[in-house]
Backbone as CSV, one residue per row, in Angstrom:
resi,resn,N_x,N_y,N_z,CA_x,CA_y,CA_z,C_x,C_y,C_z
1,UNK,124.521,94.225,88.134,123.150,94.676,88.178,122.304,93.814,87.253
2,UNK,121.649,94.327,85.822,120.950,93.768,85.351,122.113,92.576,84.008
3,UNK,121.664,91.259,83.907,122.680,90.713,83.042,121.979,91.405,81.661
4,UNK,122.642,91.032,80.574,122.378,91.274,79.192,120.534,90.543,79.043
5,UNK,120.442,89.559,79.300,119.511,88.645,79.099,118.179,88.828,79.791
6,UNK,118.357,89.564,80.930,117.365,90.029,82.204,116.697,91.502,81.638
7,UNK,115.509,91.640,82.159,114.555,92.890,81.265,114.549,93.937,82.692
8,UNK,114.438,95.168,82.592,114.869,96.105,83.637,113.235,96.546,84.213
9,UNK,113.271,96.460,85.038,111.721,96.998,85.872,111.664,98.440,86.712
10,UNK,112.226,99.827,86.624,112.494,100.321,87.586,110.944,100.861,88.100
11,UNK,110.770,100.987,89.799,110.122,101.572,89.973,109.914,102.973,90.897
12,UNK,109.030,103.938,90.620,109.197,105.450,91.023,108.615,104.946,92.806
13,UNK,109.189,105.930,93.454,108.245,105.849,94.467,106.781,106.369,94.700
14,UNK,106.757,106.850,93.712,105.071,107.393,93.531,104.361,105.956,92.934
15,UNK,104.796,105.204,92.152,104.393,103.946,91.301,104.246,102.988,93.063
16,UNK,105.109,102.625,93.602,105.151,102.039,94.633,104.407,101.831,95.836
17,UNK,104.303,103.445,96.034,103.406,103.739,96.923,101.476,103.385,96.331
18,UNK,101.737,103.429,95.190,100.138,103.195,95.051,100.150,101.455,94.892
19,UNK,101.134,100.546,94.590,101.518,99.269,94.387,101.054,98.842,95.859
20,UNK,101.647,99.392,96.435,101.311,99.039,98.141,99.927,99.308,98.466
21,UNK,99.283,100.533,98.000,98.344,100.579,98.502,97.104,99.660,97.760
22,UNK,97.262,99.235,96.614,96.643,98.431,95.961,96.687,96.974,96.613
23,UNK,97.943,96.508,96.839,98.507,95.517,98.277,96.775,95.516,99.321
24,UNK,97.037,96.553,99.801,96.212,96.845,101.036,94.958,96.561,100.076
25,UNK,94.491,96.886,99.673,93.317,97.093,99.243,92.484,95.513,98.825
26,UNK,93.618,94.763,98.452,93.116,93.571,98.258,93.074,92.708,99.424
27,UNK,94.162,92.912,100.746,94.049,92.210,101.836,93.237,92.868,102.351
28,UNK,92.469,93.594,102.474,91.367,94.247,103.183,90.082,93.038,103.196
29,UNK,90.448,92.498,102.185,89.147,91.055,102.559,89.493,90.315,103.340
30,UNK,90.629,89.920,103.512,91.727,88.793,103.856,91.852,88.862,105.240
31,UNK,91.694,89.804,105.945,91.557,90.035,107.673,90.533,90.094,108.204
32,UNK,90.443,90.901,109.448,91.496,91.514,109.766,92.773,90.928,110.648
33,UNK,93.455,91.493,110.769,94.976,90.756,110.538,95.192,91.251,112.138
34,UNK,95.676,90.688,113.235,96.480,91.052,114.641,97.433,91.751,114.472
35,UNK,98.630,91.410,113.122,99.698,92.352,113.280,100.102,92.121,111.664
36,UNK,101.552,92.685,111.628,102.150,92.403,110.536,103.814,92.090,110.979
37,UNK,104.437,91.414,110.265,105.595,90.615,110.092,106.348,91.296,108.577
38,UNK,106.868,92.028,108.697,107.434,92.610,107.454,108.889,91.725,107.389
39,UNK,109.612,91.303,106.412,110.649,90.574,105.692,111.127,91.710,105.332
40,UNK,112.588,91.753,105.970,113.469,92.816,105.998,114.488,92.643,104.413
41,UNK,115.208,93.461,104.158,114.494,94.772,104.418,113.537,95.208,103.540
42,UNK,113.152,94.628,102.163,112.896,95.189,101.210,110.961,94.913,101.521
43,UNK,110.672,94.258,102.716,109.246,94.747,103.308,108.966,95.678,103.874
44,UNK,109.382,96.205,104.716,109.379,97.807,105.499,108.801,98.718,104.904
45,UNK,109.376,98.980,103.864,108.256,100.116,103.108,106.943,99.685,102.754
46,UNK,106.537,98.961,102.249,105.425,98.449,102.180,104.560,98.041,103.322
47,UNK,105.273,97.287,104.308,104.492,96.890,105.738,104.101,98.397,106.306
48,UNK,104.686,99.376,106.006,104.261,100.713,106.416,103.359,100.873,106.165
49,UNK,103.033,101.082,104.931,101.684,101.444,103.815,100.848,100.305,104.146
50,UNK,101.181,99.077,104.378,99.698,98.546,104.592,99.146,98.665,105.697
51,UNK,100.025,98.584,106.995,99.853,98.650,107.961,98.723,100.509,108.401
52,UNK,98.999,101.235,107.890,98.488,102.502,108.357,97.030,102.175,107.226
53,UNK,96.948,101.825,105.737,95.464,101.587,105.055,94.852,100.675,106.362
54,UNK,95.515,99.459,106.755,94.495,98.054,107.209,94.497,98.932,108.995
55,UNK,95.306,99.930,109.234,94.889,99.766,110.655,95.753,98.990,111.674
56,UNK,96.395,98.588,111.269,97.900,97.582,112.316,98.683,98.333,112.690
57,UNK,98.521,98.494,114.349,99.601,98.955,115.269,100.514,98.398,115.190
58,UNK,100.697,96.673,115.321,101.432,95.657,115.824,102.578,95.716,114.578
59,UNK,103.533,95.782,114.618,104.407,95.524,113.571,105.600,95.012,113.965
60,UNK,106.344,93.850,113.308,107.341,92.969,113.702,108.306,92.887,112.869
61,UNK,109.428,92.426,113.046,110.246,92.350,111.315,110.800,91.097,111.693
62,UNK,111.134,90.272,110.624,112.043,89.165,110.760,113.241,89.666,109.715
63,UNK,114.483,88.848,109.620,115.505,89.459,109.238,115.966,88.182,108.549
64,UNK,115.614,88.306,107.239,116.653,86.938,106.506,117.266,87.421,105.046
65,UNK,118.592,87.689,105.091,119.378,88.157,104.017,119.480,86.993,103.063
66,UNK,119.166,87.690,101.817,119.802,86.533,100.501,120.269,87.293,99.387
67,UNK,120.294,88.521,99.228,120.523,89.103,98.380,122.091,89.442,98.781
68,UNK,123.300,89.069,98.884,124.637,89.545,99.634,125.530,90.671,98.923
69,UNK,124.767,90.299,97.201,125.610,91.599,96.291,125.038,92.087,95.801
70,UNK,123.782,91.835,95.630,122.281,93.072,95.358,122.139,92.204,93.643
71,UNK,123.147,91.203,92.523,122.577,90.897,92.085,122.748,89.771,91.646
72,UNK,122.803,88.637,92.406,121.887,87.046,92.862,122.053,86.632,94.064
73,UNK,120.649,86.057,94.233,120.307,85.313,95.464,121.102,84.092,95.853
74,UNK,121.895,84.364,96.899,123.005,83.316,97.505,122.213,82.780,98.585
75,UNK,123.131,81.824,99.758,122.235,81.253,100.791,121.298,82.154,101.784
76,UNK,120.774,81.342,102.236,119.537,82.409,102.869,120.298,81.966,104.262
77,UNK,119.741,83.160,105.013,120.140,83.489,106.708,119.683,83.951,107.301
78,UNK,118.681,83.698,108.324,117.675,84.370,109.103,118.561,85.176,110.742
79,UNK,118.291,86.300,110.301,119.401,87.181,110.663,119.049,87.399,112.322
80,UNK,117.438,87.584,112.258,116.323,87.829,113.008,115.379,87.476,113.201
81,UNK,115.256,86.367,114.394,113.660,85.606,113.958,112.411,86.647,114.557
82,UNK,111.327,86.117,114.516,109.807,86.793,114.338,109.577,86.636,116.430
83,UNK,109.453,87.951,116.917,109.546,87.833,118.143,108.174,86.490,118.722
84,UNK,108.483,86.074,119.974,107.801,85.106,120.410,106.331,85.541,120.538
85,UNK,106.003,87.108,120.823,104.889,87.049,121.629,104.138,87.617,120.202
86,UNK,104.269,87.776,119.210,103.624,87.952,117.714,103.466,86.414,117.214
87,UNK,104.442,85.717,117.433,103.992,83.996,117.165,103.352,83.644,118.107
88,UNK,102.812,83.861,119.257,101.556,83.494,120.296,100.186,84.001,119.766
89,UNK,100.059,85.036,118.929,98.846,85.875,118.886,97.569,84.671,118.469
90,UNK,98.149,83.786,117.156,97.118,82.659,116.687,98.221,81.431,116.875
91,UNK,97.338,80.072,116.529,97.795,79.005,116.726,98.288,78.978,115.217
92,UNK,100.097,78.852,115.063,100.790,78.867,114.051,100.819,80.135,113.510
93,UNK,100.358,81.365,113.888,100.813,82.684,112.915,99.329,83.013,112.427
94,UNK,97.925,81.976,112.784,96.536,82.661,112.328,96.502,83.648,112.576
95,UNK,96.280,84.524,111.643,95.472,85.967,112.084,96.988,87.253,111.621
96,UNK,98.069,86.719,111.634,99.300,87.766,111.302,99.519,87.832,109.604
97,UNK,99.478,88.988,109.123,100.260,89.202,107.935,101.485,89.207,107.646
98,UNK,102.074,88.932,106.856,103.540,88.607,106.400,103.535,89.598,104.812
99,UNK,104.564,90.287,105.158,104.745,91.146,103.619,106.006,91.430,103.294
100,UNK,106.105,91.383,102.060,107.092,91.487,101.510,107.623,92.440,100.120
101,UNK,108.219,92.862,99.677,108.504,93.799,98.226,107.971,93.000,96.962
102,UNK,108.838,91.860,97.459,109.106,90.923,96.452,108.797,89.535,96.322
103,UNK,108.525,88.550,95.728,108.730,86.593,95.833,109.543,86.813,94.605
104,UNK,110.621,86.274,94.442,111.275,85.984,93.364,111.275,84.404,93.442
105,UNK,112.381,84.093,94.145,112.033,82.153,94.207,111.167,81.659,94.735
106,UNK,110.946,82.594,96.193,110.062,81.833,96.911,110.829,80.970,98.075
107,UNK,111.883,81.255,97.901,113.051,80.473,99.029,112.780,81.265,100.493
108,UNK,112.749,82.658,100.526,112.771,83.693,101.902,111.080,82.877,102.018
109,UNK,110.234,83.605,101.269,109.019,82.809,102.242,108.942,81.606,102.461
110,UNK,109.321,80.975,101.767,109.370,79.746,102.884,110.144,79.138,103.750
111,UNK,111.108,80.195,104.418,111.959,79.960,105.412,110.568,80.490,106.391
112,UNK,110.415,81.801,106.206,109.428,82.429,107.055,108.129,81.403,107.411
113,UNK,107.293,81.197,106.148,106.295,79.901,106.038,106.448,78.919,107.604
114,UNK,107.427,78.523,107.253,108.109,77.301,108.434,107.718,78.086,109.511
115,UNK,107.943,79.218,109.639,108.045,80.096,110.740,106.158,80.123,111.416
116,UNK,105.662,80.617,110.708,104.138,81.036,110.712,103.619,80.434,109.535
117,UNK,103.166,79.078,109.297,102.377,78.400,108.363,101.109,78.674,108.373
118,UNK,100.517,79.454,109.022,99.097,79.697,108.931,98.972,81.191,108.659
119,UNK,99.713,81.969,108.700,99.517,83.823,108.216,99.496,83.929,106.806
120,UNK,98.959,84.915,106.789,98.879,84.782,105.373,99.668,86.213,104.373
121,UNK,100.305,85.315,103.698,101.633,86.135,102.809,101.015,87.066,101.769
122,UNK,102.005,88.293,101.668,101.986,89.003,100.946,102.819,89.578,100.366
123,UNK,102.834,89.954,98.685,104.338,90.368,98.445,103.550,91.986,97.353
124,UNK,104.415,92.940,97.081,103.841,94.059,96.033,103.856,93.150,94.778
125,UNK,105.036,92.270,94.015,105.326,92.269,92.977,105.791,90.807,92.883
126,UNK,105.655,89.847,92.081,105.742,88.333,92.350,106.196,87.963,91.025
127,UNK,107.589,86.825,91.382,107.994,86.094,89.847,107.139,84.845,89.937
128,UNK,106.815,84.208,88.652,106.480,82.740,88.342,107.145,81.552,89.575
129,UNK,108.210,81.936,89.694,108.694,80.500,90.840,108.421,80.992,91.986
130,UNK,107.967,82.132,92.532,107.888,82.280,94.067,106.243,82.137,94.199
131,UNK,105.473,83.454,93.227,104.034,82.709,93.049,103.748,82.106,94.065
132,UNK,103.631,80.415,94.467,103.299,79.795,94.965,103.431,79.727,96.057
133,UNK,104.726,80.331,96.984,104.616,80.923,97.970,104.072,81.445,98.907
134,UNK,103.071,82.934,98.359,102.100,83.412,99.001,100.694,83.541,98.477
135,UNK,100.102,84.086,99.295,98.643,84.284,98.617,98.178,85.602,98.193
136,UNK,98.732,86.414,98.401,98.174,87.693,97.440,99.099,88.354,96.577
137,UNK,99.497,89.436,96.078,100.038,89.862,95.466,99.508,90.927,94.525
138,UNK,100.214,92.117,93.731,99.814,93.130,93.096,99.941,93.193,91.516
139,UNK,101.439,92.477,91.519,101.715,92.588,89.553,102.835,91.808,89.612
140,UNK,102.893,90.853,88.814,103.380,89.724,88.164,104.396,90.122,87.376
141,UNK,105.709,90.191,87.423,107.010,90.082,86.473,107.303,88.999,85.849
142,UNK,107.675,89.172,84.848,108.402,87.773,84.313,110.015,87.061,85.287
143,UNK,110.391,86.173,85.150,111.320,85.618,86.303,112.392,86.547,85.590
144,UNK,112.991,86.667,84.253,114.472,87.246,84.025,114.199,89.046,83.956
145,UNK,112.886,89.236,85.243,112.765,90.880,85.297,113.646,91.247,86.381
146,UNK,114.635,92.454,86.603,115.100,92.394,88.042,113.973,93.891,88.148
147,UNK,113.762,94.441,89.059,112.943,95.324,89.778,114.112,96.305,90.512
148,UNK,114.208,96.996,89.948,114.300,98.579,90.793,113.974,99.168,91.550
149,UNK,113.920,98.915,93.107,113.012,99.669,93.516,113.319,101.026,94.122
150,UNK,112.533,102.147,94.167,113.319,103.576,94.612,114.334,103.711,95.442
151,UNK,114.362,102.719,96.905,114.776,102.854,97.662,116.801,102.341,97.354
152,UNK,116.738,102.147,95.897,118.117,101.549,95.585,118.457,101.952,94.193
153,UNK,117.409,103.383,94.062,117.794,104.338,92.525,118.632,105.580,93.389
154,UNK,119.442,106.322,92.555,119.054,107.758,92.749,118.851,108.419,92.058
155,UNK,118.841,109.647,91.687,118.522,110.517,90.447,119.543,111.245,89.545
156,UNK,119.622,110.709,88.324,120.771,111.113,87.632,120.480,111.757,86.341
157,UNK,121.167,112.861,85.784,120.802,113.212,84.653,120.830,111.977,83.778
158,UNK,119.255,112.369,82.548,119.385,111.873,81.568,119.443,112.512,80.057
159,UNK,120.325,112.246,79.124,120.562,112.912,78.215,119.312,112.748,77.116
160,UNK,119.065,113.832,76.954,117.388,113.655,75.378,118.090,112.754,75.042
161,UNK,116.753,112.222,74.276,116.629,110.883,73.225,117.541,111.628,71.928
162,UNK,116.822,112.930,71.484,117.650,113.323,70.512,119.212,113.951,70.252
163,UNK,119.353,113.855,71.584,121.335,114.392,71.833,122.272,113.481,71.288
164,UNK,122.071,111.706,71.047,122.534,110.988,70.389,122.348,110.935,68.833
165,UNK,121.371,111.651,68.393,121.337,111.461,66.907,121.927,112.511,66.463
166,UNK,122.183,113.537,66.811,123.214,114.853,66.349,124.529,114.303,66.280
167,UNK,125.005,114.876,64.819,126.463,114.086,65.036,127.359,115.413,64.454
């Protein structure tokens, strides 16, 4: 999970859900958008939430795994490409949104990129090396942050702060 050296980010799904909708709120200039292209899986939840704020019926997923043990990014593999008739809508992907949880390297979008060079990317939460990747984004981690996100917590007792100082 997290190494010694890496800083822990978890987030609630109540935190998330407004992350996303803050998402939306800033691409709301940025369209309006024909569809959306969510980056599986850890876009889905989010392509939800933007998709119902911005108004997008159209929703697509592409499928490229890199995460294989949940903690480092190994080779990338596009599991699922972006159906044909969502890459017809503009010339190169104009006019489609692309979203995502995350940019950590920046390696998945720009497999996708290649894919639709003209849509315009979106992630909730962005490291320093992926950054450059897309064009919008919500809140900035440092690169040795890993992110928690609800959909890969569950809920476990936690013992008071003060149950350890009783001896």
């Amino acid at each position: 999970m997290v190494a010694p050296s890496q800083k822990a980010f978890p987030v609630s799904w109540d935190q998330f859900h407004r992350d996303a909708r803050a998402l939306a709120w800033r691409l709301a200039a940025a369209g309006p958008f024909k569809a959306i292209v969510c980056i599986t899986r850890g876009g889905l939840v989010p392509a939800a939430i933007v998709a119902r704020e911005l108004d997008v019926r159209l929703i697509e997923t592409v499928c490229v795994a890199s995460y294989h043990d949940y903690t480092s990014q190994g080779s990338l593999m596009v599991l699922k490409d972006i159906a044909e008739s969502v890459k017809a809508l503009g010339p190169e992907g104009a006019g489609v949104l692309v979203v995502d949880d995350l940019t950590d390297t920046g390696k998945t979008a720009k497999i996708v990129r290649e894919m639709l060079p003209k849509a315009h990317f979106a992630a909730v939460y962005a490291k320093p090396a992926g950054r450059p990747t897309i064009d919008t984004f919500v809140t900035e981690v440092s690169q040795d942050t890993w992110i928690y996100f609800p959909w890969d917590m569950g809920l476990a007792y936690q013992e008071p702060i003060t149950a350890g100082a009783k001896g």
